[in-house]
DRENDO-1510 file (C-alpha; in Angstrom, 1 decimal, always signed):
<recs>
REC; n; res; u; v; w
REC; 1; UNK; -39.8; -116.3; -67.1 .
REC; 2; UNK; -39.7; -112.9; -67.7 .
REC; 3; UNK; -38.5; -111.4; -71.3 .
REC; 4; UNK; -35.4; -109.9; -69.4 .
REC; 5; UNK; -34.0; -113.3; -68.3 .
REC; 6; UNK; -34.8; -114.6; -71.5 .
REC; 7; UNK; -32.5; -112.5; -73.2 .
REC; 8; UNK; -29.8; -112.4; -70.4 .
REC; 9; UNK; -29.8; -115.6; -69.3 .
REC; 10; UNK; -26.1; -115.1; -67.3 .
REC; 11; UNK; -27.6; -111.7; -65.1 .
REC; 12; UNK; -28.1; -112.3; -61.7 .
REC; 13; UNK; -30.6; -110.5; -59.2 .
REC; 14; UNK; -28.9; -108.2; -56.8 .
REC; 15; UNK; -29.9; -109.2; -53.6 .
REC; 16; UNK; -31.9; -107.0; -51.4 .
REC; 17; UNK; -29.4; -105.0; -48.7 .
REC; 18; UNK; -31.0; -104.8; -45.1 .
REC; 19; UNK; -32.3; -101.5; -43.4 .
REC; 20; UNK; -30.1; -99.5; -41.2 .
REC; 21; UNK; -31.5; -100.1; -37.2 .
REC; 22; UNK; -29.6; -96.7; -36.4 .
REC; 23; UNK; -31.6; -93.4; -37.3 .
REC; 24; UNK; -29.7; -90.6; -38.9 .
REC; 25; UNK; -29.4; -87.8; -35.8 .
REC; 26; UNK; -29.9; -84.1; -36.8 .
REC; 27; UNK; -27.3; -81.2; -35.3 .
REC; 28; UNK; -28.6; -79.4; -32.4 .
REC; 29; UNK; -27.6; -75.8; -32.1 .
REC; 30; UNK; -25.5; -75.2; -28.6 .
REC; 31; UNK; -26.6; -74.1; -25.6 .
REC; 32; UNK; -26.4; -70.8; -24.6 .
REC; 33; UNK; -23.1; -69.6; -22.9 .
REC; 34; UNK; -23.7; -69.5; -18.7 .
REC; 35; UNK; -21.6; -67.3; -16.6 .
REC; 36; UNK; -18.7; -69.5; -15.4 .
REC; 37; UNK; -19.3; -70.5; -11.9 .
REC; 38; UNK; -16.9; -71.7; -9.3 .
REC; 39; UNK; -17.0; -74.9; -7.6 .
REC; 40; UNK; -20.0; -75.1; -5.3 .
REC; 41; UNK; -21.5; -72.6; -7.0 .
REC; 42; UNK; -24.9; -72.2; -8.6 .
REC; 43; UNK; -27.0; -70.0; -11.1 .
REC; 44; UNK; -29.1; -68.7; -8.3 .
REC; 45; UNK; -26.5; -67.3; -6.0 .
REC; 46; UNK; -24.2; -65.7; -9.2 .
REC; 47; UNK; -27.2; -63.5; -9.9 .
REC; 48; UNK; -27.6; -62.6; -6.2 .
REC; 49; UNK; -24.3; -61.2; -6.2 .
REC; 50; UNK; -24.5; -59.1; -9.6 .
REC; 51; UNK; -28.1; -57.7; -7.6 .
REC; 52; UNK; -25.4; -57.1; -4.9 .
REC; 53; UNK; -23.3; -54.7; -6.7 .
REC; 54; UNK; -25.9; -53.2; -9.0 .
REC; 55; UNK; -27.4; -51.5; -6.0 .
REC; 56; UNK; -23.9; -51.0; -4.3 .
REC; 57; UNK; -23.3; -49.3; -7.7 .
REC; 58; UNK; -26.2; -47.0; -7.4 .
REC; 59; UNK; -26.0; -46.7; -3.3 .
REC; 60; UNK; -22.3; -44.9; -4.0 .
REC; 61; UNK; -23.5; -42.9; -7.1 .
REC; 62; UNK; -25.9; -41.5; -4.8 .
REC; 63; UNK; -23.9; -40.7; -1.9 .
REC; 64; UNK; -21.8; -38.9; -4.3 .
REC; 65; UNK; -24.2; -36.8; -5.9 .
REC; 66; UNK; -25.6; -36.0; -2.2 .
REC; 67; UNK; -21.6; -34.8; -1.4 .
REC; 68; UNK; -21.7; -32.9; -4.5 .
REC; 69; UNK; -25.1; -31.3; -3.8 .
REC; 70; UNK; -23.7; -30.4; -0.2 .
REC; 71; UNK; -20.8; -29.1; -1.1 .
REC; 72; UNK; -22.4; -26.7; -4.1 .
REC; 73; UNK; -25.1; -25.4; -0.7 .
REC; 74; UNK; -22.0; -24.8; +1.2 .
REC; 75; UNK; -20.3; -22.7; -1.7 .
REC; 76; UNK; -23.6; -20.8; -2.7 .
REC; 77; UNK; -23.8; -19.9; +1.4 .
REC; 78; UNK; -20.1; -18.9; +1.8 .
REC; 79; UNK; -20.9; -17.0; -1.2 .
REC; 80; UNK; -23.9; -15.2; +0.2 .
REC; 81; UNK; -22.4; -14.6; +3.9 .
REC; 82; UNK; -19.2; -13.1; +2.0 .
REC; 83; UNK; -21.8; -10.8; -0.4 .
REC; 84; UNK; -23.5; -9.4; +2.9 .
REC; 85; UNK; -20.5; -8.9; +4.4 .
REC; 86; UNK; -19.5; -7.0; +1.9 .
REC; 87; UNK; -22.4; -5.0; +2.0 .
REC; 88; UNK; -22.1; -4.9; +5.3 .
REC; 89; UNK; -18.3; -3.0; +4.9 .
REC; 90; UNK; -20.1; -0.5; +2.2 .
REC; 91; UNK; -22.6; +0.3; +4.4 .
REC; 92; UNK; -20.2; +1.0; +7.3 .
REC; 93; UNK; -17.8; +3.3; +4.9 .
REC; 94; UNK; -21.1; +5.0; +4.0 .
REC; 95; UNK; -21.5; +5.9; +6.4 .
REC; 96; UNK; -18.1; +6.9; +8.5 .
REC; 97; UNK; -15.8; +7.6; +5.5 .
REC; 98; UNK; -17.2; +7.6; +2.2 .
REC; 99; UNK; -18.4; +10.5; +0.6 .
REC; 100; UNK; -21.4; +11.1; -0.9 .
REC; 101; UNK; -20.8; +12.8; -4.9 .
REC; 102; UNK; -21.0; +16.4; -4.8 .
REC; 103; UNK; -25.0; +17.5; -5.8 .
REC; 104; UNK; -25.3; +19.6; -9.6 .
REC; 105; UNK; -27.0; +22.5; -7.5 .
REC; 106; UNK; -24.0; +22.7; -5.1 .
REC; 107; UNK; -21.5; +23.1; -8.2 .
REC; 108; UNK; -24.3; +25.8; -10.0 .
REC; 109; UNK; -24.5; +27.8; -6.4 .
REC; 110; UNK; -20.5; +28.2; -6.8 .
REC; 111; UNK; -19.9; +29.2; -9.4 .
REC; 112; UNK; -22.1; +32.0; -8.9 .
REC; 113; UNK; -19.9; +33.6; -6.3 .
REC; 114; UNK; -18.7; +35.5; -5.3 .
REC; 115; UNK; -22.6; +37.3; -4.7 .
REC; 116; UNK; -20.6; +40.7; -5.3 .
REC; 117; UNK; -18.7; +41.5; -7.4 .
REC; 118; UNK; -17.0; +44.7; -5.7 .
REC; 119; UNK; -15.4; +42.5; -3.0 .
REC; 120; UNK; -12.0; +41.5; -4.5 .
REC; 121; UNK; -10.1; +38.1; -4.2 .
REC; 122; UNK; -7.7; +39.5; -1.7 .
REC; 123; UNK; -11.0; +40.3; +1.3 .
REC; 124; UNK; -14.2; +38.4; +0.3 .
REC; 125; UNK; -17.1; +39.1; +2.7 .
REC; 126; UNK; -17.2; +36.7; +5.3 .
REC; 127; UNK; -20.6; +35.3; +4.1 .
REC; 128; UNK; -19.0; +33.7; +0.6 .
REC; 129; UNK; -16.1; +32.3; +2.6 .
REC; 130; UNK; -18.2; +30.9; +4.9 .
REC; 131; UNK; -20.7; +29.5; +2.4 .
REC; 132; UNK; -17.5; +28.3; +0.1 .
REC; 133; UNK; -15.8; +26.6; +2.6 .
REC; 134; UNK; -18.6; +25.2; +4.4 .
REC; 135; UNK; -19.4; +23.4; +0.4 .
REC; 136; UNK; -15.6; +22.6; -0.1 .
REC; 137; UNK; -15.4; +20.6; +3.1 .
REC; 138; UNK; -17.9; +17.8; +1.2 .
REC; 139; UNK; -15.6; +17.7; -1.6 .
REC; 140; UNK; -12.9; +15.3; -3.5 .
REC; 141; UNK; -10.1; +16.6; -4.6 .
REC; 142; UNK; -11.1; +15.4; -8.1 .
REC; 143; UNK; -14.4; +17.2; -7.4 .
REC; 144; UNK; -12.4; +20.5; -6.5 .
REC; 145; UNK; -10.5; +20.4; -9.6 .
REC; 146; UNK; -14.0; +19.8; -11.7 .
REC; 147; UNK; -15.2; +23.0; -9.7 .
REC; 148; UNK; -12.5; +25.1; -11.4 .
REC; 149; UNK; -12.6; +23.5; -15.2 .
REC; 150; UNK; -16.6; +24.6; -14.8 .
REC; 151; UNK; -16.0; +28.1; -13.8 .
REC; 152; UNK; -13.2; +28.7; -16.3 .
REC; 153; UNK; -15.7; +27.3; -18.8 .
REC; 154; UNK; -18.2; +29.8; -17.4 .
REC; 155; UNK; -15.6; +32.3; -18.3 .
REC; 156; UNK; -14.2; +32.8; -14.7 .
REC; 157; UNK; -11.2; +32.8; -12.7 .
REC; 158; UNK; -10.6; +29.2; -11.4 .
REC; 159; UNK; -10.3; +30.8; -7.7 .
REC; 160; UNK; -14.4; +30.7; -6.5 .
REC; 161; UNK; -14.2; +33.7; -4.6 .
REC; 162; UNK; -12.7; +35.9; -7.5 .
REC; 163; UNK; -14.8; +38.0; -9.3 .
REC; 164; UNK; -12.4; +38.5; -12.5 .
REC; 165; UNK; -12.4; +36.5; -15.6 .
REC; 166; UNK; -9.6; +34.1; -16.3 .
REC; 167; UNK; -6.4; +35.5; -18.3 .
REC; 168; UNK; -6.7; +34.4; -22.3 .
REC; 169; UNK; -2.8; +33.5; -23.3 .
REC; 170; UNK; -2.9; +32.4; -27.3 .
REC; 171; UNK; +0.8; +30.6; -26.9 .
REC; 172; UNK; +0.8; +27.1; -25.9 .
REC; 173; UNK; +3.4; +26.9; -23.9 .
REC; 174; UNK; +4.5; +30.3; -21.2 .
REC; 175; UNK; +8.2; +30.3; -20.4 .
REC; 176; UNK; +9.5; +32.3; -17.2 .
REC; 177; UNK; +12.8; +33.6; -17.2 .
REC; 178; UNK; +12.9; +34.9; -13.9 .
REC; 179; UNK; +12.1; +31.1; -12.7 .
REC; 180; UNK; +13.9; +29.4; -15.2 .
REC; 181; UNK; +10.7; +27.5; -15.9 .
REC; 182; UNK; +8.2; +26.0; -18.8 .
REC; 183; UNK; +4.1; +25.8; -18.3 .
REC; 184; UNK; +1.4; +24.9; -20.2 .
REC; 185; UNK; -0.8; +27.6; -21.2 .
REC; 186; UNK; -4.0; +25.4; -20.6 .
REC; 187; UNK; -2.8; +25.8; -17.1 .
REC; 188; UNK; -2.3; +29.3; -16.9 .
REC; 189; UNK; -5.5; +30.2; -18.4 .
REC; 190; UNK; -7.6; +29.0; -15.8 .
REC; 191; UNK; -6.6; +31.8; -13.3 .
REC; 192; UNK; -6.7; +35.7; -13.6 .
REC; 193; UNK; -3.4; +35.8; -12.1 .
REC; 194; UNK; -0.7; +34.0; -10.0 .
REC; 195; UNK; -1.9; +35.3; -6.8 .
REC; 196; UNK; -5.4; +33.3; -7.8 .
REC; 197; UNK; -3.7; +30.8; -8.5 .
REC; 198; UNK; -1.6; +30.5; -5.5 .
REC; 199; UNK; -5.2; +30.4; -3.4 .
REC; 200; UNK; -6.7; +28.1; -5.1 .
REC; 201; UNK; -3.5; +25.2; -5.4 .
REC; 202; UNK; -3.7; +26.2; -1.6 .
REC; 203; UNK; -7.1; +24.7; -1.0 .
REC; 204; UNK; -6.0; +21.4; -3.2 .
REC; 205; UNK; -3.2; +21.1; -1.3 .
REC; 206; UNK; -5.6; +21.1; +1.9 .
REC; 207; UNK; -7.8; +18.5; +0.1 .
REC; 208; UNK; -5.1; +15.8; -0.7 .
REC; 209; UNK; -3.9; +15.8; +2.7 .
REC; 210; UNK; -6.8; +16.5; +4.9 .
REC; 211; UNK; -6.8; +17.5; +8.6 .
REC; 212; UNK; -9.6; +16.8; +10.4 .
REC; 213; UNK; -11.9; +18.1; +13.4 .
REC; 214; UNK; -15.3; +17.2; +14.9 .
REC; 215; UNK; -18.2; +19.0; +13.9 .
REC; 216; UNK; -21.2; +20.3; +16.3 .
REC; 217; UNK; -23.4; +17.3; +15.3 .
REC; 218; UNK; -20.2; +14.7; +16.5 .
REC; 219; UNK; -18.7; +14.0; +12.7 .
REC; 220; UNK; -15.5; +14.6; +11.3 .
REC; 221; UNK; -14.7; +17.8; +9.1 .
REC; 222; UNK; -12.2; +18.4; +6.9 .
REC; 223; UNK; -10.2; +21.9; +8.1 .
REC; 224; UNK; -10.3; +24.1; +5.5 .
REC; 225; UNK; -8.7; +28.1; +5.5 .
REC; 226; UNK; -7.9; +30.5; +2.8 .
REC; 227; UNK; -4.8; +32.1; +1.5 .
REC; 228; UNK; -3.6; +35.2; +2.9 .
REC; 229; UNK; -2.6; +37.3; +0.8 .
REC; 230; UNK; -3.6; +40.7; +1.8 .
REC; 231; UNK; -0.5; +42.1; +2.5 .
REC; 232; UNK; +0.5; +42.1; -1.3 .
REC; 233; UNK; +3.0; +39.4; -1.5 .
REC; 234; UNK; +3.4; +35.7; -0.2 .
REC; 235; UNK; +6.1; +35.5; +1.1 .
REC; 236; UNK; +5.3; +37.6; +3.7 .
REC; 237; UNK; +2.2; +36.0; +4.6 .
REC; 238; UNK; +3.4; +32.8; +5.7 .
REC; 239; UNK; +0.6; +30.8; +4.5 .
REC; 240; UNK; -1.6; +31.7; +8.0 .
REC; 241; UNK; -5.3; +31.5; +7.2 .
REC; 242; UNK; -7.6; +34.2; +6.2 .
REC; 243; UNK; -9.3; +36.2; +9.4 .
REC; 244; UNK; -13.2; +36.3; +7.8 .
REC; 245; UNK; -15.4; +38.7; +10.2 .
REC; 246; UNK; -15.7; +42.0; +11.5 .
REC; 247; UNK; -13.8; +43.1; +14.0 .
REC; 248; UNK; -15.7; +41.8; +16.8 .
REC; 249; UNK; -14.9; +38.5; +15.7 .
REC; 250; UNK; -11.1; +39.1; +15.4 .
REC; 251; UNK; -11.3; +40.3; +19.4 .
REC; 252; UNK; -13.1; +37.8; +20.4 .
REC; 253; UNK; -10.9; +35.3; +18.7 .
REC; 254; UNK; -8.2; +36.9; +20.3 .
REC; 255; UNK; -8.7; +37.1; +23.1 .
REC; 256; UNK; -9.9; +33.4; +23.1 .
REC; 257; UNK; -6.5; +33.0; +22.3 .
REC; 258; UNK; -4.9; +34.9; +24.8 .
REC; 259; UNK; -6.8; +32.6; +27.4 .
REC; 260; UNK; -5.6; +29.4; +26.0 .
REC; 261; UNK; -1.9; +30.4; +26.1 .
REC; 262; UNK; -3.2; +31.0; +30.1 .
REC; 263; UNK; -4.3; +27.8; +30.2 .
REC; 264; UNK; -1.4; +26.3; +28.9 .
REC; 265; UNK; +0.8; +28.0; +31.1 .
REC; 266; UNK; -1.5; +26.9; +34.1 .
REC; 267; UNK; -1.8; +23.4; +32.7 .
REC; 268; UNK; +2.2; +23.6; +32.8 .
REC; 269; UNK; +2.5; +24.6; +36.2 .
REC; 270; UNK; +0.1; +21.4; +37.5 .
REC; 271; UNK; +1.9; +19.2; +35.8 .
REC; 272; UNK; +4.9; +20.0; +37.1 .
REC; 273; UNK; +3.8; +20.0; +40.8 .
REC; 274; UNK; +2.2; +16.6; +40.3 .
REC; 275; UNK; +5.4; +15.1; +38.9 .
REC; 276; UNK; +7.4; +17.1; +42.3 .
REC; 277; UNK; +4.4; +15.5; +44.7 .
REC; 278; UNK; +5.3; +11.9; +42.7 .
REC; 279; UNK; +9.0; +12.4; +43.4 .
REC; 280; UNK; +8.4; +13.2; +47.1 .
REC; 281; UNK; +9.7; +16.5; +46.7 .
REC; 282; UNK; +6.4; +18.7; +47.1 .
REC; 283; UNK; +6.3; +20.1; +51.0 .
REC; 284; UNK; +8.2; +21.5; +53.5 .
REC; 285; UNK; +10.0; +18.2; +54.6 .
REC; 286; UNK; +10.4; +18.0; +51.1 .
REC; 287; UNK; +12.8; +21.5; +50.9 .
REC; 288; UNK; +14.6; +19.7; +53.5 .
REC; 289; UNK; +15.8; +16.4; +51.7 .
REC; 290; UNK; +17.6; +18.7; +48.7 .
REC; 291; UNK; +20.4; +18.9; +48.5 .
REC; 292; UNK; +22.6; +21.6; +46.4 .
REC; 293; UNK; +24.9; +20.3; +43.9 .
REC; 294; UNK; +27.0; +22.4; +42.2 .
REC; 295; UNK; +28.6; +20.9; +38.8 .
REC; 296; UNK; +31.8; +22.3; +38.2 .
REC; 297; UNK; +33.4; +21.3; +35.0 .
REC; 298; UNK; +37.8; +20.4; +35.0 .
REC; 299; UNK; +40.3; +22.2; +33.6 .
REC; 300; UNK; +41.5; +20.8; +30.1 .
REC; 301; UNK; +44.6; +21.3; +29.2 .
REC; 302; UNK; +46.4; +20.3; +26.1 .
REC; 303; UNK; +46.6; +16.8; +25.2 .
REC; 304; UNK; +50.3; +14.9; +26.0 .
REC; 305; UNK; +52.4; +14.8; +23.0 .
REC; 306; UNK; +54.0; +11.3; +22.5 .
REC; 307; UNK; +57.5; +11.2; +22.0 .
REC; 308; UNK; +59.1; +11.1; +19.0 .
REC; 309; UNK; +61.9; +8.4; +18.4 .
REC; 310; UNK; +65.0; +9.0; +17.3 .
REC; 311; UNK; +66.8; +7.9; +14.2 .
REC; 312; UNK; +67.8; +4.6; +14.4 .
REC; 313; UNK; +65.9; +3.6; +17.5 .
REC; 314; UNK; +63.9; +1.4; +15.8 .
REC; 315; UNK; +67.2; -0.8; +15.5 .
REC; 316; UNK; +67.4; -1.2; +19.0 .
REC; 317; UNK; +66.4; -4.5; +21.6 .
REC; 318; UNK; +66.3; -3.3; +24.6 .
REC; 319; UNK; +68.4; -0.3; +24.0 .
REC; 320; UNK; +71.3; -2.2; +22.0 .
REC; 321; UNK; +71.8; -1.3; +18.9 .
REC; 322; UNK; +72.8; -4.8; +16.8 .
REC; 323; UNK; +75.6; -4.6; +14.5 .
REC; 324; UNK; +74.7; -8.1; +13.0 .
REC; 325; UNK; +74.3; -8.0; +9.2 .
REC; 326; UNK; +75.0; -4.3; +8.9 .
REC; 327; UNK; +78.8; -5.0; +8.1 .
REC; 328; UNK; +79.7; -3.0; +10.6 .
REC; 329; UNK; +82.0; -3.3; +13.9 .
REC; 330; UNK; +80.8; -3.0; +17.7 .
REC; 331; UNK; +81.5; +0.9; +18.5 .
REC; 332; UNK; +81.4; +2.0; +14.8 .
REC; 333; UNK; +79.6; +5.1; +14.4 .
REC; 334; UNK; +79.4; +4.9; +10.2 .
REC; 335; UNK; +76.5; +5.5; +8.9 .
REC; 336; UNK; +74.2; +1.8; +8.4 .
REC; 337; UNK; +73.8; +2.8; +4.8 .
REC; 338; UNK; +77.1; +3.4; +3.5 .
REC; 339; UNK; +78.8; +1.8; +0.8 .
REC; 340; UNK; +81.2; -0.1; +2.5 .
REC; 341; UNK; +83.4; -3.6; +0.7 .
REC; 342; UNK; +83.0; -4.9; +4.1 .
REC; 343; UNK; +80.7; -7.2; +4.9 .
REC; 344; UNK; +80.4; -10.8; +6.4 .
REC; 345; UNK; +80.9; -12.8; +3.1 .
REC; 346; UNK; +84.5; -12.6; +1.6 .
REC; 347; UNK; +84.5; -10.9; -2.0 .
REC; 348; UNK; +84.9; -12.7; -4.8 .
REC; 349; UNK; +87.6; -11.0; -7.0 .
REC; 350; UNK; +88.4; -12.2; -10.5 .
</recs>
C-alpha cells in the first residue's frame, strides 16, 4: 500500500469520469448577405437584370447628351444665320441710306472758303456755293454743326461762305429788348451777325428734315439752297433760294420755267379731254346729249313766328278753362291768385 492510504485509511479513490463522444463545435462567421430574390428566382437571372438597367442607364444618358449636343448646334447656327443677316442689313443701309463720316480734308477744304475774300456773305461766287453745297449734301446734321464749332475756332464766322470773323461778346448771357428774349453768348459768338446767322440755321434746318432728289448717277440727294438775303432784310425775302450764276443761267432757268408752267397748262387741257372722252361727252353727238340746266336758287323769306300764348292758356283742356281747386265760381273773372276766404274746405274759426 502506498504511504497515502497508510495515513488515510478512510479516503476513497475518485473514480475515473468517462470522455465526452460529442466534440466541442467552433462558431462559423455568417454567410454573406445575397440580394433577396423572389420565388422562382435565382442568382443568375437577378444579375441579368441589374446588366439590364446599367446599360438602359447609360443608353438614356447618352441620348441625352446627343439632345443636348443638338440642340447647342442648332443655337450656335440660329446664332450665325441671325449674325449674317445682320450683316446682311448693314451692308444693305451702307449702302442705300447710311452715310459714310464726313473725310478731315473735306472739313479743312471748308473752312477755307470762301476762296475770296471780297465776295461778301450776301452774293458768293457761284463756284463756293457750288463747291459748299455739293460737300454739305454728304453731311449729318451733327457733322454741320461740327463744321461751324471748327471755323469759329479758326476764328471765323460760323456761316462757310462769310469771309468776316465771328463777333467777340464778353457777357455771358445777351438780352434783347426789342424781342423780349434771353441767349447765350456762346451762341452768339459763333456768327458775325444775325443775318449769318439766319443762313446758316437755314441750312440746319434743311439738314434735319431733308428733301430729296435723284442725282445724275441714279442716287438720292439731299436738296440743299441758300438764304436769300440780298435784298437787306428777311422778311422780305421769303426764304426762296439763292439764284448762283451769271445771268445766262438766270435766263435759261427762266425760261425753263416759263415752259414748264406750258406744260402744265397743256398737261391740264389732256386731262380734261380724256376725262370728257371717258364720260361720253367728247364729239359732236356728244354736244348733242347736253343738256342746259340752269340752277336758280328760292326766295327766302323770314322764318314763321310761333304764336305766343296768352295768359292763362296754359290752364285750358281743350279751350275750358277749369275752375276746380282755384276757389273760384264758373263765369268768375277774378284774378286765380287773389286772396280770397273762399275756397272748397270750410274755415275753421276759433
Amino acid at each position: 500500500m502506498s504511504a497515502e492510504t497508510a495515513t488515510n485509511p478512510t479516503s476513497v479513490p475518485k473514480p475515473k469520469q468517462p470522455k465526452g463522444i460529442l466534440k466541442k463545435t467552433t462558431p462559423t462567421p455568417p454567410p454573406p448577405s445575397q440580394p433577396h430574390l423572389q420565388p422562382g428566382s435565382s442568382p443568375s437571372s437577378s444579375t441579368f437584370s441589374q446588366q439590364q438597367q446599367q446599360q438602359h442607364h447609360h443608353h438614356h444618358q447618352q441620348q441625352q447628351q446627343q439632345q443636348q449636343q443638338q440642340q447647342q448646334q442648332q443655337q450656335q447656327q440660329q446664332q450665325r444665320q441671325q449674325q449674317q443677316q445682320h450683316l446682311r442689313l448693314l451692308q444693305h443701309l451702307a449702302k442705300t441710306q447710311l452715310k459714310p463720316p464726313v473725310p478731315t480734308e473735306t472739313f479743312e477744304r471748308l473752312c477755307q472758303l470762301p476762296s475770296d475774300p471780297t465776295n461778301p456773305a450776301s452774293s458768293p461766287s457761284a463756284s463756293d456755293a457750288h463747291t459748299f453745297l455739293t460737300a454739305l449734301r454728304g453731311f449729318q446734321p451733327r457733322e454741320y454743326l461740327d463744321l461751324i464749332e471748327e471755323r469759329t475756332i479758326l476764328g471765323k464766322c460760323g456761316y462757310t461762305l462769310c469771309p468776316l470773323p465771328h463777333r467777340n461778346l464778353r457777357n455771358k448771357f445777351k438780352i434783347s429788348t426789342r424781342l423780349g428774349a434771353i441767349a447765350k453768348t456762346e451762341d452768339l459768338n459763333k456768327w458775325c451777325s444775325d443775318e449769318c446767322a439766319r443762313r446758316g440755321l437755314y441750312l440746319k434746318v434743311q439738314l434735319d428734315n431733308p428733301s430729296y432728289v435723284r442725282g445724275e448717277d441714279g442716287k438720292m440727294e439731299t436738296l440743299l439752297e441758300l438764304l436769300d438775303t440780298s435784298s437787306g432784310s428777311n422778311e422780305g425775302s421769303g426764304g426762296r433760294g439763292l439764284m448762283v450764276g451769271d445771268g445766262e443761267d438766270q435766263k435759261q432757268l427762266a425760261r425753263a420755267m416759263a415752259q414748264l408752267e406750258i406744260d402744265k397748262s397743256k398737261k391740264q387741257k389732256q386731262a380734261t379731254a380724256a376725262l370728257a372722252a371717258e364720260r361720253g361727252e367728247g364729239g359732236f353727238l356728244g354736244q348733242q346729249g347736253k343738256v342746259e340746266v340752269t340752277i336758280q336758287e328760292k326766295a327766302t323769306s323770314e322764318p314763321a313766328v310761333p304764336p305766343s300764348a296768352e295768359d292763362g292758356t296754359h290752364q285750358t283742356v281743350e279751350g275750358y278753362k277749369t275752375t276746380f281747386g282755384t276757389g273760384k265760381k264758373p263765369g268768375d273773372n277774378t284774378d286765380v291768385g287773389s286772396d280770397s276766404d273762399d275756397d272748397d274746405f270750410p274755415t275753421i274759426r276759433l
